[in-house]
N, C-alpha and C positions, 0 to 999 in steps of 0.2 A: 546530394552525395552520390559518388561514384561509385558500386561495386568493389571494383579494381584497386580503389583508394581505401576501401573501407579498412580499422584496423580492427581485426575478427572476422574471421569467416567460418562458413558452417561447415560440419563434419557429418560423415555417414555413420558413424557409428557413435554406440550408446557411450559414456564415460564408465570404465569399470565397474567405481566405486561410489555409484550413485545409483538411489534402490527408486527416488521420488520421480515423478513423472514431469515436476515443474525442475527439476536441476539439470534430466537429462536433456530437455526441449531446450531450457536457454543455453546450456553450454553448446549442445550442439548447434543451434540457432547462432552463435556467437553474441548472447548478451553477456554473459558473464563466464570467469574462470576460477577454480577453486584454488586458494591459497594453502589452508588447512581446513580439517574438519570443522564446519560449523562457519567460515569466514572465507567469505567469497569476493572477488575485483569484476568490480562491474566495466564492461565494456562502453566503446558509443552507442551501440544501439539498446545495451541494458541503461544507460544513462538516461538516455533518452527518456523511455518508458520510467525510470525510474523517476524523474523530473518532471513530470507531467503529471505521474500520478501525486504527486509530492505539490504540486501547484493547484491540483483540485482539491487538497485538503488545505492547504491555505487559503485559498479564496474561500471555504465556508466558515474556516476557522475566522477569518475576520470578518465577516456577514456574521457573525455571532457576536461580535464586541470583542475580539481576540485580539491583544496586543504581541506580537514577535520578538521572542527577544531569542539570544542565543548565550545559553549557559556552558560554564565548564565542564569538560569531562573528565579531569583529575580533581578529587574531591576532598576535601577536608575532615582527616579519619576524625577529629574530636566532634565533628557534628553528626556522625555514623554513630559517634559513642552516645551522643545525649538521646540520639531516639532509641536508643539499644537494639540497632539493628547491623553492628558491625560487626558482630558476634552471630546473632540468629537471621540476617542475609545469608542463604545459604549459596547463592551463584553468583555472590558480592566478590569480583577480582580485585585480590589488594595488591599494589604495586607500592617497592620497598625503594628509597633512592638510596644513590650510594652517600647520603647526608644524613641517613640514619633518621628519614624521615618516612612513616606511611602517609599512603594513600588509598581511596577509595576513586576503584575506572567505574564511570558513572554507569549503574544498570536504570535508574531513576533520578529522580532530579529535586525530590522535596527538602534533601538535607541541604543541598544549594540556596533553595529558593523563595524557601521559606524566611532563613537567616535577613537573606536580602531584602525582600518584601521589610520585615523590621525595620529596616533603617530607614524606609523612603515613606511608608503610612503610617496615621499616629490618631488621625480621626474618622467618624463616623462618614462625615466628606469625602473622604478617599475611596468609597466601599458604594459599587462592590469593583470588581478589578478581576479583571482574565487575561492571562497571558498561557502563552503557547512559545512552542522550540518546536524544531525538526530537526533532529539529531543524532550522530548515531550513539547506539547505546550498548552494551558491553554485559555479557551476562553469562558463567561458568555453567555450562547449560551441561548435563548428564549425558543427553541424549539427542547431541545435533546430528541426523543422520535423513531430515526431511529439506534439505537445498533451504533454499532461503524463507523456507517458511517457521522453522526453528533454527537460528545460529548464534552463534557466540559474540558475532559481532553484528547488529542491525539497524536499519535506519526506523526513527520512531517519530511519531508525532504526541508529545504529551501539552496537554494545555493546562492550568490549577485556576481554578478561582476561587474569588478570599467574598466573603458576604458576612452582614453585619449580624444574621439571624438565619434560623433556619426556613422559615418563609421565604426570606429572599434567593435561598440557594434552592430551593424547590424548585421557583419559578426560571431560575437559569437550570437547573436537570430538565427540564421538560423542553427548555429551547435547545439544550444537547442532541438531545434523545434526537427531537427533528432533523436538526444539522448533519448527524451518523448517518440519518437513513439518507439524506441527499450526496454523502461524499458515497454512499455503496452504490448507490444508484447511478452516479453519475461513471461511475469507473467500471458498470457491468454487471453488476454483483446484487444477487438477492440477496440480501443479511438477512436475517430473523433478529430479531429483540427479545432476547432472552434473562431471564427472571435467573440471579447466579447469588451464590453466596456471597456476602460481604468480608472474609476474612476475618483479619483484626479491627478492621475499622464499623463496621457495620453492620446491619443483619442481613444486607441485603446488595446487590450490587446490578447491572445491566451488561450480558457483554451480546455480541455482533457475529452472530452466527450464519458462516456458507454451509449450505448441505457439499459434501465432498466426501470421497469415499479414503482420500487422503486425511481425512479429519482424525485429531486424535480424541478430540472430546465425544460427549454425543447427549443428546436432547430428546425430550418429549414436546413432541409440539402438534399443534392442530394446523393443518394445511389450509385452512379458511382464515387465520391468522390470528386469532384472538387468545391463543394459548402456545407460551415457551417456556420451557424449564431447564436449565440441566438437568442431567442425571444424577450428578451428587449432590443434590440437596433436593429433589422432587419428591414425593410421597407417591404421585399418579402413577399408574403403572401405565404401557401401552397398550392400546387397545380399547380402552376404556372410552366412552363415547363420548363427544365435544359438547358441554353443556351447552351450545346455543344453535347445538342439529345439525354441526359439520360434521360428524363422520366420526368413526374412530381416531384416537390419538396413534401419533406414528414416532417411532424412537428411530434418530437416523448419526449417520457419522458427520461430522460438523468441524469446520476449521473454523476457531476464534480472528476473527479479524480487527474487532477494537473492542474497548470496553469505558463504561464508566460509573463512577460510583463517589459514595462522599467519603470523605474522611475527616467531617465532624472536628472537633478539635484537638483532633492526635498529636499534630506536628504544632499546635500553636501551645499547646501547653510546652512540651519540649521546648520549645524557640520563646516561651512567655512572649507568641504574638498578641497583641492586643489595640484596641483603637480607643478613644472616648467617645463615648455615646452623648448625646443631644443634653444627657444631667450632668457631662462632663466624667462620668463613671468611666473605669476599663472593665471592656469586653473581650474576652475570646474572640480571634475571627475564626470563622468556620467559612472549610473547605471542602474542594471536591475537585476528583481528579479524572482525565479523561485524555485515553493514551487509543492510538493509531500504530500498528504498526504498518510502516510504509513499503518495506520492503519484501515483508510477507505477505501483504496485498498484493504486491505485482505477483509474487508466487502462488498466491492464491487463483489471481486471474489465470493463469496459466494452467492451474489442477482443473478449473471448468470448463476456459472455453479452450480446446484442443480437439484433434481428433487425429486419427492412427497416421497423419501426415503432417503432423506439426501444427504450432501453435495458429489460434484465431484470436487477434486483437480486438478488441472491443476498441470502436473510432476515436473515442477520446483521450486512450490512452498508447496509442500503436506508435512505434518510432518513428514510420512516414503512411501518409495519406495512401501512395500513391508507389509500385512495385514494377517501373517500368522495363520490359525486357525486352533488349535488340537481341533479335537473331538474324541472319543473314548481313552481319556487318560487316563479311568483307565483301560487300556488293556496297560503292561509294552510295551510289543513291538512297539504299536502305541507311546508311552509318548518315549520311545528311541529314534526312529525315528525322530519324530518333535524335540525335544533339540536338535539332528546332525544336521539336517536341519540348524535350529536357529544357532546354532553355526556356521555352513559353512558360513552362511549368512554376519553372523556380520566379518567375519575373512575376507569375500572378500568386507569389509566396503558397503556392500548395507544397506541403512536403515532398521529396519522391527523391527514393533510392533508384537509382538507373543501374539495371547491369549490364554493363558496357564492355562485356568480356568476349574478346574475340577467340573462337577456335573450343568452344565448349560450347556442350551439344543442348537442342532443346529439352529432350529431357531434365537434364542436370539443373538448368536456369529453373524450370516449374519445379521441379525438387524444392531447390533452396525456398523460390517462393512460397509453395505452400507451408517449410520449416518456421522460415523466418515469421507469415503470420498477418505480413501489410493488408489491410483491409481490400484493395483495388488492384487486380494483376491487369498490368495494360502490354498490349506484345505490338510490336512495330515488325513485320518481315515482308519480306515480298508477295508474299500471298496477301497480308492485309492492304495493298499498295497506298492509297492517298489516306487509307480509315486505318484505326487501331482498334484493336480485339481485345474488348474488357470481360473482367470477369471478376463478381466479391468471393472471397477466398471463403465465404461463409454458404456460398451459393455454387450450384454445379453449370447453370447456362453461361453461354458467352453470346456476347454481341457486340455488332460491327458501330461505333459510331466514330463521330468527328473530334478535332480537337477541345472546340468552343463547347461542343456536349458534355465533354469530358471535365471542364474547367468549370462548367455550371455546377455539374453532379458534385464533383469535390468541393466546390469550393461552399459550396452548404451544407457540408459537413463537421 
């Protein structure tokens, strides 16, 4: 991609009316632009990033036994009404047609999915069964005032699975649990596993905590790892010493990144889901559900890894590899040069945004660079003449190498 061609570009200045650290980086980064409070239009390069991260939770999701399907987001008010949650959904948006018909904009997906599960499993043969969506999701939120880490409108990952006993749904929680920690880890992110309430479903629940000072929740936890709590439902206080001789316990600010937990047979009673078992009996199927948010992890990545010059991508999820900057391109040799580059680049499929912008200063080009966040700043000018001048955006040294060097380094990442 070209610079020049890109649609978004970055700005030098903060957005007014944005207080989060991840809404002012990507607007002026140019990933995204705000529509209304709470619902934001993602850019190509928030795309990108958005899509990536979105592809490393599907890929664990199906290394999990995860089947994709993709549900509606206009929802059926009489199956809001049989869970009795179209009354006490408090951030449930109901949209009215001009047919004098409601609806439920989907903030979750059980009153969908479960209905449907009914009609297609009928035996203990069918069981057990996981499915998963990435979608967006919809939710009358009080208080969207943190960029896309709380909004009204967001991209989710929820997955449900149905199991014939509560044995068998233990043993898929504990293949979750693992799955979680490998999509944080893979996208940059220490999460913590933290011990939360279960609401109405449960006594108990797990969500996916980033230390952040952006965070709204906040946790008791031992930095050795063997202890998480929230704080609304912990008895421990901080400070208190880690029973297995880590240290005191430390209460820190924490942004929720996923969660998961069962929900037992809430919605199967409502939906009378049920299979026959091996005596030819009906059973309850029991459930458990397990939501991602996708697009408040990209926000999230951003509350961490930053600094007072703009975002730092973690490689797996960054819009491009590879941040190459011509200067001195109205010198034909030099503008030669960087297009071969470019071109080599793109032929050995390494990402890489080129900015290919004539008559802007090198200051301004390392600005945008370090805003924008690309892992690998490569500069082409006449002082670097046959070599190009790398530098990780993560890192303060530069150095001179070759192309082929250059195409080794990237392309193992």
């Amino acid at each position: 991609m070209k610079y020049s061609k890109l649609f978004g570009k970055t700005s030098k200045t903060d957005p007014k009316d944005e207080v989060s650290v991840n809404a002012k980086l990507l607007m002026r980064g140019g990933f995204i632009r705000k529509e209304v409070a709470g619902v934001y239009n993602f850019l190509p390069l928030g795309l990108i990033v958005l899509t990536k991260i979105a592809n490393i939770v599907r890929e664990e999701m199906n290394n999990a036994g995860g089947q994709e399907i993709l549900l509606t987001a206009l929802q059926n008010k009489s199956n809001w009404q049989k869970t009795g949650r179209w009354d006490s959904f408090d951030a449930l948006f109901k949209v009215e047609s001009r047919y004098e018909a409601e609806y439920a904009l989907g903030p979750t997906h059980e009153e969908v999915l479960v209905p449907l599960v009914k009609q297609l499993i009928s035996s203990y043969k069918d069981l057990p069964l996981s499915l998963y969506q990435i979608q967006t999701k919809f939710r009358d939120e009080p208080r969207a005032k943190s960029g896309i880490l709380r909004g009204r409108e967001f991209l989710m990952k929820d997955l449900y699975s149905f199991h014939s006993d509560e044995g068998d749904f233990d043993k898929y929680y504990k293949v979750m649990k693992k799955t979680y920690r490998e999509v944080f880890k893979r996208c940059g992110l220490d999460a913590i596993e933290t011990k939360a309430g279960g609401g109405s479903f449960s006594k108990f629940s797990h969500e996916y905590q980033v230390i952040a000072e952006a965070g709204e929740d906040e946790i008791i936890y031992c930095p050795g790892g063997d202890f998480s709590e929230n704080v609304e439902i912990t008895e421990v206080k901080e400070g208190k010493e880690c029973d297995l001789g880590h240290g005191p316990l430390k209460k820190v600010k924490v942004i929720e990144v996923g969660n998961i937990f069962p929900l037992k047979t809430r919605f199967s009673e409502a939906f009378d889901l049920t299979f026959k078992d091996k005596n030819g009996k009906d059973q309850l199927v029991v459930m458990g559900c397990y939501g991602i948010g996708i697009s408040r992890l990209m926000g999230t990545i951003v509350e961490v890894h930053h600094d007072e010059r703009g975002i730092i991508w973690p490689e797996s999820v960054a819009p491009f590899q590879v941040h190459l900057v011509g200067l001195d391109l109205e010198n034909p040799d030099v503008k030669d040069h960087a297009e071969k580059v470019y071109a080599e680049l793109q032929k050995e499929k390494i990402e890489v945004l080129f900015d290919d912008r004539e008559n802007t200063s090198a200051g301004e080009k390392f600005a945008d660079c370090d805003l924008i966040g690309i892992p690998y700043r490569v500069v082409i000018s006449k002082k670097t003449e046959d070599k190009l001048e790398i530098k990780k955006r993560s890192e303060k040294e530069i150095k001179f190498i070759t192309l082929p060097e250059l195409i080794k380094i990237t392309a193992s990442n």
